[in-house]
C-alpha positions as CSV (number, residue, x, y, z in Angstrom):
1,X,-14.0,8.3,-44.2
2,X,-16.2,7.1,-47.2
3,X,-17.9,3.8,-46.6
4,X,-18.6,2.0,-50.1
5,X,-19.9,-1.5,-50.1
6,X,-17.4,-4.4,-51.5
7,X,-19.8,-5.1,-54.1
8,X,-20.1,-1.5,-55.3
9,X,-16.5,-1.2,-54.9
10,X,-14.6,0.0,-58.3
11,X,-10.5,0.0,-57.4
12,X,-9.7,2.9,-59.1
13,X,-12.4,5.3,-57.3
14,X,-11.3,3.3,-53.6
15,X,-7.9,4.8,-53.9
16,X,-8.7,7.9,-55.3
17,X,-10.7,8.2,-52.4
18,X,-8.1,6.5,-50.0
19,X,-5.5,9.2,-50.5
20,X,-7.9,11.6,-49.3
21,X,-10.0,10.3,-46.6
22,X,-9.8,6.8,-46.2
23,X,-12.3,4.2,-47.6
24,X,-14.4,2.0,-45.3
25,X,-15.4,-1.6,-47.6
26,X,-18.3,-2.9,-46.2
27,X,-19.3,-6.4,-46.5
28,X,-23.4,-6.9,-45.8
29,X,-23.6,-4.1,-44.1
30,X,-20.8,-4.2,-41.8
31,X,-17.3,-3.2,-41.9
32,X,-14.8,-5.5,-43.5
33,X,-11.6,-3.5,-44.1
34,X,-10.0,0.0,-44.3
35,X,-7.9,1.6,-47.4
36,X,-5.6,3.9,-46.6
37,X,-4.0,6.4,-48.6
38,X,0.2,6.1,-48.1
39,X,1.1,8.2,-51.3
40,X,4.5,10.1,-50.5
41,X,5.4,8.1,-47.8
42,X,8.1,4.9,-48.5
43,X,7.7,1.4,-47.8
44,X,10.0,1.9,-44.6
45,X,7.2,4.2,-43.0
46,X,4.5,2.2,-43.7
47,X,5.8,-0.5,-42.3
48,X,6.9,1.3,-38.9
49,X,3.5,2.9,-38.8
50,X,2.3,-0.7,-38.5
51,X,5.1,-2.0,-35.9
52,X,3.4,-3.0,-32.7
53,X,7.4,-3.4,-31.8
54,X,7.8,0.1,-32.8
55,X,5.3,1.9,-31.3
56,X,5.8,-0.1,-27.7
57,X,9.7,1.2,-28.5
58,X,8.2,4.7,-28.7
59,X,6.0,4.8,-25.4
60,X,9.2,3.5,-23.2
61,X,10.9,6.3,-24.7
62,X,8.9,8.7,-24.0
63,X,8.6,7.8,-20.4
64,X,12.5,8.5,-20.0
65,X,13.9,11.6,-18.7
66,X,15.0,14.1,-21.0
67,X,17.2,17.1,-21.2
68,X,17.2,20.6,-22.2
69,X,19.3,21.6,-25.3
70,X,21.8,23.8,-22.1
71,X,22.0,20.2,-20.5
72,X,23.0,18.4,-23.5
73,X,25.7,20.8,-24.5
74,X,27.0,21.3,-21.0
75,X,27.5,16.8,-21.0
76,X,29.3,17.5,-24.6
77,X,31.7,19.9,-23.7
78,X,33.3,17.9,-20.3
């Protein structure tokens, strides 16, 4: 990531930047936000990527059983 101080900060260059790497605004010296890149992705993903909701929603599920594809097809066909 590129750090660049708030007060050095031009907009344009941050989000060139952002698409890239990621940008790192520091405020006196210390870190005050991050600006991320999202081009390509819709407002949909962004906000999932966000989700607390979401991602808790993803680590139950990946503590459930699963099943091979044989398994699956095998429950389909009775």
């Amino acid at each position: 990531m590129k750090t660049i101080a708030v007060r050095d900060a031009n907009l344009r260059e941050c989000l060139k930047y952002a698409q890239n790497e990621g940008v790192i605004l520091t405020s006196r010296g210390k870190p005050a936000a991050v600006l991320l890149g999202v081009e390509g992705l819709d407002v949909e993903q962004i906000e999932l990527g966000h989700s607390d909701a979401f991602w808790t929603l993803i680590r139950e599920r990946r503590g459930q059983r699963t099943m091979s594809r044989a398994e699956l097809e095998q429950r389909l066909a009775e």
